[in-house]
N, C-alpha and C positions, 0 to 999 in steps of 0.2 A: 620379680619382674615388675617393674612400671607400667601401670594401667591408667594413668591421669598426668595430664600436660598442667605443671605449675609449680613443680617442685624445683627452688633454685642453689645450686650448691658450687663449692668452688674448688680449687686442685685439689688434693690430698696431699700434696708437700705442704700447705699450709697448716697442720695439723691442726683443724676447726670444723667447725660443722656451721654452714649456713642454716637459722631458722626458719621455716617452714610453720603453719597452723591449718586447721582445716575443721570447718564444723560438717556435721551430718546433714549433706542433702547441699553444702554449698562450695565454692571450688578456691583448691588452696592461693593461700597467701602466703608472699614472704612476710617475715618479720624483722626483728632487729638480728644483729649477729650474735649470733655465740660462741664463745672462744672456747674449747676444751682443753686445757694442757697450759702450762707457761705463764697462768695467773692474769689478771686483768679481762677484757674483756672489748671484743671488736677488732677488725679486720683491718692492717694498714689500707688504705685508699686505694691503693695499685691491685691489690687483689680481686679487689669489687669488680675492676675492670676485666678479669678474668673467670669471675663467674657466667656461670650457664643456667639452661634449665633443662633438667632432666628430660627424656622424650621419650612417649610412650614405646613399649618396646625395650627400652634399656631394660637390661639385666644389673643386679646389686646385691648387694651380701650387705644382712643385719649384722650392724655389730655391738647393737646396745638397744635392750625396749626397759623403759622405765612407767610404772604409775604413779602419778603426783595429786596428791588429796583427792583422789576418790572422783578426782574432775578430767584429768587426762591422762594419755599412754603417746609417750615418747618413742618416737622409731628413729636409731641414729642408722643411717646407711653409708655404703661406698660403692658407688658404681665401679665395676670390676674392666673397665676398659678391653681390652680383647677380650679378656676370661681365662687369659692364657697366659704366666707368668714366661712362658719360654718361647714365645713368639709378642713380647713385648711391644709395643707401637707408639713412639717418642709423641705421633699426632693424635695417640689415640688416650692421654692420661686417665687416671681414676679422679672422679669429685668424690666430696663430703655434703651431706646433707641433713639434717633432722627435718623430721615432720612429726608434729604436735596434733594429735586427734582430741578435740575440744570435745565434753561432754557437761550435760547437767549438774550442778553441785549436786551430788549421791547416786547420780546414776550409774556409775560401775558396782554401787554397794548394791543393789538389785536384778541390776542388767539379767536378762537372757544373751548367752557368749554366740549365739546364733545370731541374733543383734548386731552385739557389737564385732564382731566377724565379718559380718557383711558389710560394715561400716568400712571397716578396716582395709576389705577386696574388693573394693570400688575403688580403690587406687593402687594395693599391693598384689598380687598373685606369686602363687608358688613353681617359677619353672621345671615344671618335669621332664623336660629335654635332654640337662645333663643326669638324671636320674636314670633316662631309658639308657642316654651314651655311656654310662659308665657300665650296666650290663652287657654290652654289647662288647665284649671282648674274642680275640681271636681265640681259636680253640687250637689247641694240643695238636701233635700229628695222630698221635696215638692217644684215645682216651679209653683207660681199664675201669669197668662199674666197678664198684664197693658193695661185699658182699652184705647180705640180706641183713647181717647181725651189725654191722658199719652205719647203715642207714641211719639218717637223723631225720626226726619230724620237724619240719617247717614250721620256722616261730610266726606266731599269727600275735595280735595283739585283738582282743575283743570287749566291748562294753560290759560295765562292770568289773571288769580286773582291777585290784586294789596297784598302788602304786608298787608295792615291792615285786609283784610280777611282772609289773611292767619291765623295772631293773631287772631284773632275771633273767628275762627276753632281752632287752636292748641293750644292755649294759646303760652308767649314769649318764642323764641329758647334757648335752655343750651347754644348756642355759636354761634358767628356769622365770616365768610370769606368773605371778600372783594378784589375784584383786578378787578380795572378801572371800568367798568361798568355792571359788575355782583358782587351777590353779595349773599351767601348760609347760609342757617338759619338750622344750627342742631339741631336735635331733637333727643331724644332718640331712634325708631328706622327711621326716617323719616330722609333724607335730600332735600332742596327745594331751588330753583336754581331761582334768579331771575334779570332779566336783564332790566336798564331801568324802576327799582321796580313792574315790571311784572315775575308771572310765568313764566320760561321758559321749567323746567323741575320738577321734583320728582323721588325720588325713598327710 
């Protein structure tokens, strides 16, 4: 979910991602265009006229984090317009957008990820809304327990678990972040934070 007013991006039929930057402590800017797909680089003119800016509150799906020399972390988004591919809304399209988290030349080779975390959710948060709506399912007429021998213990995931438990537990991550020696395993709503291929963190 979008927590900061300034991020500018344009349809999603354009298959491009307007750029976006932002240093720690000051408030984003756009930059020039960058084209993804199709070769070349920058937006016909007519497009530009149809870019927006993102507005706090919009909901978006990551669909690409990249780290470039040790100086920044790339978020490509798309605003999910309803959120609801089957109640689609012609007024309501999806944009593109990147946003560039500028850091010190070596600062991710040392960082503390609590740091840079907080960097990071001063403009992005993690919605748990459709995490609660998706448990929230109608129940059965009739629901029969599972005998005592049936029972399964609840996967937990806890600090210090090596990465292969992690797999074990969640089956492989949708996507994986690296920078020096941490290293985060996304999940669909879970991210898991591990340094030295130990848990350091979750959320």
């Amino acid at each position: 979910m979008i927590q900061q007013d300034g991020i500018k991006a344009v349809p999603a039929s354009y298959q491009g991602y307007f750029a976006n930057s932002v240093k720690k402590g000051a408030r984003i800017k756009p930059n020039v265009i960058q084209h993804i797909g199709g070769g070349g680089s920058g937006f016909h003119p007519a497009y530009l006229d149809e870019a927006r800016l993102l507005q706090v509150g919009d909901k978006a799906y990551l669909t690409k984090v990249e780290i470039n020399k040790d100086t920044e972390i790339v978020f490509s988004l798309q605003s999910c317009g309803v959120c609801d591919p089957a109640g689609a809304d012609q007024n309501n399209p999806p944009f593109r957008a990147s946003l560039t988290f500028q850091f010190a030349k070596g600062y991710l080779e040392t960082a503390d990820f609590k740091d840079v975390q907080q960097t990071i959710g001063q403009v992005f948060g993690v919605d748990n809304s459709v995490a609660a709506q998706s448990t929230q399912q109608p129940k059965e007429p009739e629901q029969v327990p599972a005998a005592p021998s049936e029972q399964v213990e609840p996967t937990t995931i806890t600090v210090g678990q090596t990465k292969e438990q992690v797999v074990t537990v969640l089956g492989q991550p949708q996507r994986i972040a690296k920078a020096g020696n941490k290293e985060i395993y996304f999940y669909k709503d879970l991210k898991v934070t591990f340094v030295d291929d130990k848990v350091s963190d979750f959320q």
